[in-house]
C-alpha positions as CSV (number, residue, x, y, z in Angstrom):
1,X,-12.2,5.3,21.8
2,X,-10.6,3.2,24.6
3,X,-7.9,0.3,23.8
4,X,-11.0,-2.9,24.6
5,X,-13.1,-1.2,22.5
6,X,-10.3,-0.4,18.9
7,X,-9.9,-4.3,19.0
8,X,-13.4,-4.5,17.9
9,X,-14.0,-1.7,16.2
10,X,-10.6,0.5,15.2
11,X,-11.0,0.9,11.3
12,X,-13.8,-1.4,11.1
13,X,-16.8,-1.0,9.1
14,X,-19.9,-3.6,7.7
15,X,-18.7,-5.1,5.4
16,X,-20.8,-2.7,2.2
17,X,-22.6,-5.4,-0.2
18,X,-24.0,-7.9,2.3
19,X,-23.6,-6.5,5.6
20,X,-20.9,-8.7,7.3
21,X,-20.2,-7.5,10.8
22,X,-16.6,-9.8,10.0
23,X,-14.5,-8.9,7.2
24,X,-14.8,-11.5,4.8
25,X,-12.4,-13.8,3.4
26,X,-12.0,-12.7,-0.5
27,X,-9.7,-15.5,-1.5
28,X,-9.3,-14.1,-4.8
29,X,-6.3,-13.4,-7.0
30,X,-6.8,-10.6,-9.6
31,X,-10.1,-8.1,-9.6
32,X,-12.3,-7.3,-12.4
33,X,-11.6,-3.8,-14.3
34,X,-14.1,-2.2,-16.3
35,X,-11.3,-0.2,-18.2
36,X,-7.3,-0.7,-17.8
37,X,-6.5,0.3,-14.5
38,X,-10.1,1.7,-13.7
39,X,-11.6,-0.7,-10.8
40,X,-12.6,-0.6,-7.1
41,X,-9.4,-0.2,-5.0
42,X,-8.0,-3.4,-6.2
43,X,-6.2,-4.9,-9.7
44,X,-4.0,-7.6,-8.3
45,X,-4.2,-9.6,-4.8
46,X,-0.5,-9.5,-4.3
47,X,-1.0,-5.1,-4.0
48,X,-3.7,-5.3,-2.2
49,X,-7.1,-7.7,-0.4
50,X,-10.0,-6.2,1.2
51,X,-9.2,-8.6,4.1
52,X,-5.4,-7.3,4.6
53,X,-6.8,-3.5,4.4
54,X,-9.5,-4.4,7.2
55,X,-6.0,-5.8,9.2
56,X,-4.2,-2.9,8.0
57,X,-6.7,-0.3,9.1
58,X,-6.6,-2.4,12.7
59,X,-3.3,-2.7,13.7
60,X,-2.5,0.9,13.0
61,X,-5.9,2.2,15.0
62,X,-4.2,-0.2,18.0
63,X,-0.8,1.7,17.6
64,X,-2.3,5.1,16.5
65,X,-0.7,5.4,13.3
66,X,-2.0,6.8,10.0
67,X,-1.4,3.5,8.0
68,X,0.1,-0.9,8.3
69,X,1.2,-2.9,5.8
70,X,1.1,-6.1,6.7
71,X,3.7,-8.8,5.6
72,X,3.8,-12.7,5.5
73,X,6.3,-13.0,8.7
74,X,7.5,-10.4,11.1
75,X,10.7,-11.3,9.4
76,X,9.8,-10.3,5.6
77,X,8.2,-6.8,7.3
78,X,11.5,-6.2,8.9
79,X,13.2,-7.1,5.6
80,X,11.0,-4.8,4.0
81,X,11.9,-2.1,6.2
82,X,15.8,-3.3,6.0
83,X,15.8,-2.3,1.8
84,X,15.4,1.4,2.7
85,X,19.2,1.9,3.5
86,X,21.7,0.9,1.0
87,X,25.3,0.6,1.1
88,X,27.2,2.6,3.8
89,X,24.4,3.2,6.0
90,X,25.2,2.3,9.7
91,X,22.3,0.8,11.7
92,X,22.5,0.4,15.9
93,X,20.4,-2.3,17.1
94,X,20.1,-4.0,20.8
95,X,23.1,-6.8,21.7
96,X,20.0,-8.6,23.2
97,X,17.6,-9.6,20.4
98,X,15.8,-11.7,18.6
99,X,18.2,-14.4,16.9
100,X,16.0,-14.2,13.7
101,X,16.7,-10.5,13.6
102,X,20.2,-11.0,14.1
103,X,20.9,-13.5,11.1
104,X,18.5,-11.4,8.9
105,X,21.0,-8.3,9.6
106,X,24.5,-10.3,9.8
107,X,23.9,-13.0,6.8
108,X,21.5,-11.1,4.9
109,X,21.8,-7.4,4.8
110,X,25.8,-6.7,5.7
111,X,27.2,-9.0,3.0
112,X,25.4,-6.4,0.8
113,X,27.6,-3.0,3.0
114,X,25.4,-2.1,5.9
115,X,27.6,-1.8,8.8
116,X,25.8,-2.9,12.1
117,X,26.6,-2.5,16.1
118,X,25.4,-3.9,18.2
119,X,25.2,-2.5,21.7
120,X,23.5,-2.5,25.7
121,X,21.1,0.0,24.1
122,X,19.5,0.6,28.0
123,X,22.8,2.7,27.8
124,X,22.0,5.9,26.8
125,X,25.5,7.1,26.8
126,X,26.9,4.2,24.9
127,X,24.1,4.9,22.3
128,X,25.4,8.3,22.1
129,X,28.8,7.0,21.5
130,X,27.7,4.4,19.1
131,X,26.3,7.1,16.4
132,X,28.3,8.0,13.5
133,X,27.5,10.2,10.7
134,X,26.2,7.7,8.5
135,X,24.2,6.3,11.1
136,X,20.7,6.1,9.6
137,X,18.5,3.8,12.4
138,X,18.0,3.0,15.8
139,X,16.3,-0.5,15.7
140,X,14.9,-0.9,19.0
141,X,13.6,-4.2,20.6
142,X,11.6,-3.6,24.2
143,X,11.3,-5.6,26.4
144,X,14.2,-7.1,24.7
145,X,14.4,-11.2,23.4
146,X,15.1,-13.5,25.6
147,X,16.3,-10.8,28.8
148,X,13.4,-8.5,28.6
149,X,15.2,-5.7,29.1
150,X,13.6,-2.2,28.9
151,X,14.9,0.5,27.0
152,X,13.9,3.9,26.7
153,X,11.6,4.7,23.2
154,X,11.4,8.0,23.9
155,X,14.9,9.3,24.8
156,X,16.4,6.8,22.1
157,X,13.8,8.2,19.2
158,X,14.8,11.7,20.4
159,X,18.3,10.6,19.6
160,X,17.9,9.2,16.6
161,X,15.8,12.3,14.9
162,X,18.9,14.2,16.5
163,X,21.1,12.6,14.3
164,X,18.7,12.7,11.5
165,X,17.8,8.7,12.1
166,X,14.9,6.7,12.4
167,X,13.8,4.7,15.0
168,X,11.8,1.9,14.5
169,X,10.4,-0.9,17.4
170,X,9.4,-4.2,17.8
171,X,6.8,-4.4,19.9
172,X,6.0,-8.1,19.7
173,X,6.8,-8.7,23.3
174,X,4.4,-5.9,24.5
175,X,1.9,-5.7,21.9
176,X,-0.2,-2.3,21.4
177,X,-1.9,-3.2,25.0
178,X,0.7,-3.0,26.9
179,X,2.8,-0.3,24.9
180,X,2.4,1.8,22.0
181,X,5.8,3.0,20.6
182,X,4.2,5.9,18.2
183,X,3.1,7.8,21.0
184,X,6.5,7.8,22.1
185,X,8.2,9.0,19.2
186,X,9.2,6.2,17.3
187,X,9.3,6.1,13.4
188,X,7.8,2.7,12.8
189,X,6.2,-0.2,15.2
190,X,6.8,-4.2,13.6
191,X,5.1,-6.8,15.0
192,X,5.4,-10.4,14.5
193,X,1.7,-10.8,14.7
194,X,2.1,-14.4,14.9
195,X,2.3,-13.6,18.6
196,X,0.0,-11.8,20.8
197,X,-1.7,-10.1,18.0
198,X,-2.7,-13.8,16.6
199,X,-2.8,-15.3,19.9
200,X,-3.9,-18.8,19.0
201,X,-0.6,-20.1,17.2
202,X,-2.0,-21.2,14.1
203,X,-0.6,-18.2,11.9
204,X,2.3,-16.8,10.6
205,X,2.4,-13.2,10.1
206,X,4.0,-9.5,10.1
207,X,3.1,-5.8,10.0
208,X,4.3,-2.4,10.5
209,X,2.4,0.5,11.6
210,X,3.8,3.9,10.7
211,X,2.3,7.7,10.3
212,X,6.1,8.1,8.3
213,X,5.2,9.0,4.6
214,X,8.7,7.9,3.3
215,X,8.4,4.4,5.9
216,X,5.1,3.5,3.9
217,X,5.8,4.4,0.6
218,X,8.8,2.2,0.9
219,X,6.9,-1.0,2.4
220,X,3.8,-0.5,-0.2
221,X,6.9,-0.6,-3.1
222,X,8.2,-3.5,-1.0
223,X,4.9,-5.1,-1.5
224,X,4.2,-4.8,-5.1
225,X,7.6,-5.6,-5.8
226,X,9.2,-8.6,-3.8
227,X,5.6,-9.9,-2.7
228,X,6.1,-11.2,0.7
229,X,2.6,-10.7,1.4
230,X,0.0,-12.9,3.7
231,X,-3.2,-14.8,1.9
232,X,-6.3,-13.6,3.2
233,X,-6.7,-16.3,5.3
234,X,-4.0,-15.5,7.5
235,X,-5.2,-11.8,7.4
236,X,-8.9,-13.0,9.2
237,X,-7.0,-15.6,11.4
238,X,-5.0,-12.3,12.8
239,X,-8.2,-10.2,12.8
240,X,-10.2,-12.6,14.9
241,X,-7.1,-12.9,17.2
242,X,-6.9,-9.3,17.6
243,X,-10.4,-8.7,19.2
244,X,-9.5,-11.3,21.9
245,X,-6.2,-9.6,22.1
246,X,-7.0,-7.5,26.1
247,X,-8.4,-10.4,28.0
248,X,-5.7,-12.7,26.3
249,X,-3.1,-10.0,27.4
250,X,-4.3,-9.0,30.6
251,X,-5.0,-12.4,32.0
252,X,-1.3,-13.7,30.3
253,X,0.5,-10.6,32.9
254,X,-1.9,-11.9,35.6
255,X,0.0,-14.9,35.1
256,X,3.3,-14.2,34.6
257,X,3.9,-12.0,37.2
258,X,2.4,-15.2,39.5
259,X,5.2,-17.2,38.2
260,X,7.9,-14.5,38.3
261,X,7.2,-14.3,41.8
262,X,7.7,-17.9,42.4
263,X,10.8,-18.4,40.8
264,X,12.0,-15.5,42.2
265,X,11.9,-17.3,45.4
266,X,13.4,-20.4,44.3
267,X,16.7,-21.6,45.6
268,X,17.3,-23.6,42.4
269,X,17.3,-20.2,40.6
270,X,20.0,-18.0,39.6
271,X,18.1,-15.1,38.2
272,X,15.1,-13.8,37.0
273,X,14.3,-11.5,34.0
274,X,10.5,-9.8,34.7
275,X,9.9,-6.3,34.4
276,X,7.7,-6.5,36.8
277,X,10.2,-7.3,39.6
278,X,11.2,-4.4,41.7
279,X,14.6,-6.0,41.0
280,X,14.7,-5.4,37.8
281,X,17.1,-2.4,36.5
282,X,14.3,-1.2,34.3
283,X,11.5,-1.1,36.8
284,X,10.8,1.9,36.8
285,X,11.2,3.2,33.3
286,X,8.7,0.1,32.3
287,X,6.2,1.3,34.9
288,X,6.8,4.6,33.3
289,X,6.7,3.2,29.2
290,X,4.5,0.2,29.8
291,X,0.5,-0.1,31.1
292,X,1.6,-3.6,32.3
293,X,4.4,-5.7,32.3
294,X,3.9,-8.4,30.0
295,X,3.7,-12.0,29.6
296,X,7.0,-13.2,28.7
297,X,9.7,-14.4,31.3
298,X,13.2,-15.7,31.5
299,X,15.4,-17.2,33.8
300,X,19.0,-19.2,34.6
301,X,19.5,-21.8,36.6
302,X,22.2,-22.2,39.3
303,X,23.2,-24.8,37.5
304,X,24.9,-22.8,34.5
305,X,24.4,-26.1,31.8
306,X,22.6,-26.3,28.8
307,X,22.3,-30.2,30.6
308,X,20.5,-28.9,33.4
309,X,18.3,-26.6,31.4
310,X,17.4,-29.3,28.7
311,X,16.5,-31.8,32.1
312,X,14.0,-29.4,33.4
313,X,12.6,-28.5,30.1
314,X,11.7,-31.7,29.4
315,X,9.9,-32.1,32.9
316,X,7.6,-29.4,32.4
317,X,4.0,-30.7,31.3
318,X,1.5,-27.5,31.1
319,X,4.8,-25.6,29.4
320,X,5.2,-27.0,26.0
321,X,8.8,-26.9,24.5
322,X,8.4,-25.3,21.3
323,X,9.6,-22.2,19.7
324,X,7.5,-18.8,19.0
325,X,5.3,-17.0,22.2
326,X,1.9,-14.9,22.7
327,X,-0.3,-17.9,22.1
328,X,-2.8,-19.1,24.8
329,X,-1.2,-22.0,25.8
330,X,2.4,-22.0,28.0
331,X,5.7,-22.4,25.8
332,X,9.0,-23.2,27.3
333,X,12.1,-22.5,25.0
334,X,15.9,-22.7,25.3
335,X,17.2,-19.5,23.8
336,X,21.0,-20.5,23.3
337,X,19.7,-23.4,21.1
338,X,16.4,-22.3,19.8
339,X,15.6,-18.7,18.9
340,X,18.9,-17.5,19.7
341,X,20.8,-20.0,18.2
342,X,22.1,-18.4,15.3
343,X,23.7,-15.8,17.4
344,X,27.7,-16.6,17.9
345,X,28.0,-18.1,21.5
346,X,30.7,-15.7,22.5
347,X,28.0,-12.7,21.5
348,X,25.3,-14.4,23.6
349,X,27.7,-14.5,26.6
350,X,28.6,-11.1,26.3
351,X,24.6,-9.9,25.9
352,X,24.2,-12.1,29.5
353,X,22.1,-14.7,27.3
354,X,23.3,-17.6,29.5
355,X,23.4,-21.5,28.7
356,X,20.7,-22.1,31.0
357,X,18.6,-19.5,30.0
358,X,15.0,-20.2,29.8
359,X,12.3,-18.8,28.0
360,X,8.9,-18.4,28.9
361,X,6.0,-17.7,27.1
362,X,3.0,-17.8,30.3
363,X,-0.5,-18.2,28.6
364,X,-3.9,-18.0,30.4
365,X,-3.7,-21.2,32.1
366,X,-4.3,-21.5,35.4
367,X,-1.6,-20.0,37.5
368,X,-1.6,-22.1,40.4
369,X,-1.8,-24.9,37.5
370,X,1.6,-23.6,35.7
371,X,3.4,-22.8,38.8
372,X,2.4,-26.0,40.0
373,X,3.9,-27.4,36.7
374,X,7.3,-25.7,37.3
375,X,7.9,-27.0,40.8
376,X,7.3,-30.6,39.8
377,X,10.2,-29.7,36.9
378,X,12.5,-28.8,39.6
């Protein structure tokens, strides 16, 4: 089965007493049991919804992984993976990633004695250096958040078993059509499916999609037992995204690689963060990793100001300023004071996250209409 034709149909099946060609929406709380613990699959919604299981069976057909569990945000998956390692267990993550991910590791989980570094993991060497004998995951971002740097899944999850690790990704920026992590070695694939996977920003959601036996019987304990888990709702919201999820993605990369092109070429431009740009360091290895090369750019100004960035942010009128990405419509963001603003400025500066850094989230506009957009801003 091809990738267009698993968002309609991976793990999908009639729905059995009426025929529903779309999962239904059982908005129900608790099951009926004809003797303790003797029912249909189900006992209590917060273990388990025929609507999350139809998402569930989805998402991991997408990434080609034996099972998903799927989580209220991308941030309560990734804290649901994060309460596997305990105290004195060393995690290395990218120096370029998503703010949210940061605090959740720095405020949440190393008050508690899990030692993080941080580190330029497109450096394979450094990684190398970086690993210690208590070092117990690789979390990799690719492309990275906000720079959209590359790194390598396969080498890095080669490392990690090495050094008896895991390696887990966050594909959020690619999404399943543009990249599937599994098939490159890693343990785990999150996604905050609020993003492409959703692709009509009106939901909040999160999964992880894994073939590890220990990864999943961790997040289904994490389910029963802290209950981060989305309402069924959100769980059809995410499934109807899905099945738009290649023609949203394909014609987002048309797009964006339109726009990277432009402001590539624009004298008011400092530089340019696109994959898809032979410029790019990571070219190559994304060409290699990647079947296209996404929809997300970023780029500084000459003008190094968070004044000069805010000034043409508020210009912009196709490009909405708002946080979050993968939707439909455009989104312009200001990482240093948005997403990334819980990061220490003197780590940002250090990652290359500069104050004029912009974010952007290209949609399926019209390109001439967005690029259009960005040369009245300047």
């Amino acid at each position: 089965m091809r990738f267009n034709t698993k968002t309609i149909h991976a793990g999908q099946q009639n729905e059995e007493t009426s025929g529903a060609v779309m999962p239904p929406i059982f908005q129900t709380s608790t099951y009926a049991q004809s003797a303790p613990n003797v029912h249909k699959g189900y006992d209590y919604a917060r273990v388990g919804n025929p609507t999350r299981t139809a998402l569930e069976k989805m998402i991991a057909g997408l990434e080609g992984t034996e099972s998903c569990a799927c989580f209220a945000s991308g941030v309560a998956a990734m804290d649901a993976l994060m309460k596997m390692f305990r105290p004195g267990d060393h995690i290395i993550a990218s120096d370029d990633l998503y703010g949210g991910s940061y605090r959740l590791f720095t405020s949440v989980f190393q008050p508690y004695g899990i030692e993080f570094s941080f580190i330029d993991m497109t450096d394979l060497d450094l990684v190398k250096q970086t690993v210690k004998p208590n070092t117990k995951l690789f979390w990799i971002e690719t492309p990275t958040n906000p720079l959209l740097r590359v790194v390598d899944i396969e080498k890095l999850s080669a490392m990690a078993h090495e050094n008896n690790a895991l390696s887990v990704v966050d594909n959020t920026f690619a999404s399943p059509y543009l990249q599937r992590p599994a098939e490159l070695g890693a343990d785990a694939v999150l996604h905050s499916a609020t993003k492409y996977l959703g692709g009509h920003s009106d939901v909040i959601h999160g999964a992880v999609a894994t073939s590890n036996k220990e990864i999943l019987e961790n997040l289904l304990f994490q389910v029963k037992s802290s209950g981060a888990v989305p309402g069924p709702m959100d769980c059809y919201l995410v499934l109807r995204g899905i099945k738009t999820l290649a023609v949203r993605v394909e014609r987002a990369v048309s797009n964006a690689k339109k726009v990277a092109d432009f402001l590539n070429d624009h004298p008011e431009v400092s530089e340019v963060h696109y994959p898809g740009l032979t410029s790019h360091p990571q070219h190559e290895l994304a060409k290699k990793q990647m079947d296209d090369f996404g929809g997300m750019v970023s780029f500084s100004l000459k003008d190094d100001s968070i004044e000069a960035a805010t000034k043409f942010m508020a210009s912009t009128k196709f490009f909405t300023l708002a946080e979050s990405l993968g939707g439909v419509e455009s989104l312009i963001s200001h990482p240093a004071s948005m997403t990334h603003g819980s990061i220490p400025k003197e780590h940002r500066e250090k990652a290359g996250l500069k104050d004029s850094l912009i974010r952007l989230s290209v949609g399926i506009e019209d390109a001439e209409d967005l690029i259009q957009d960005l040369k009245q801003a300047f």
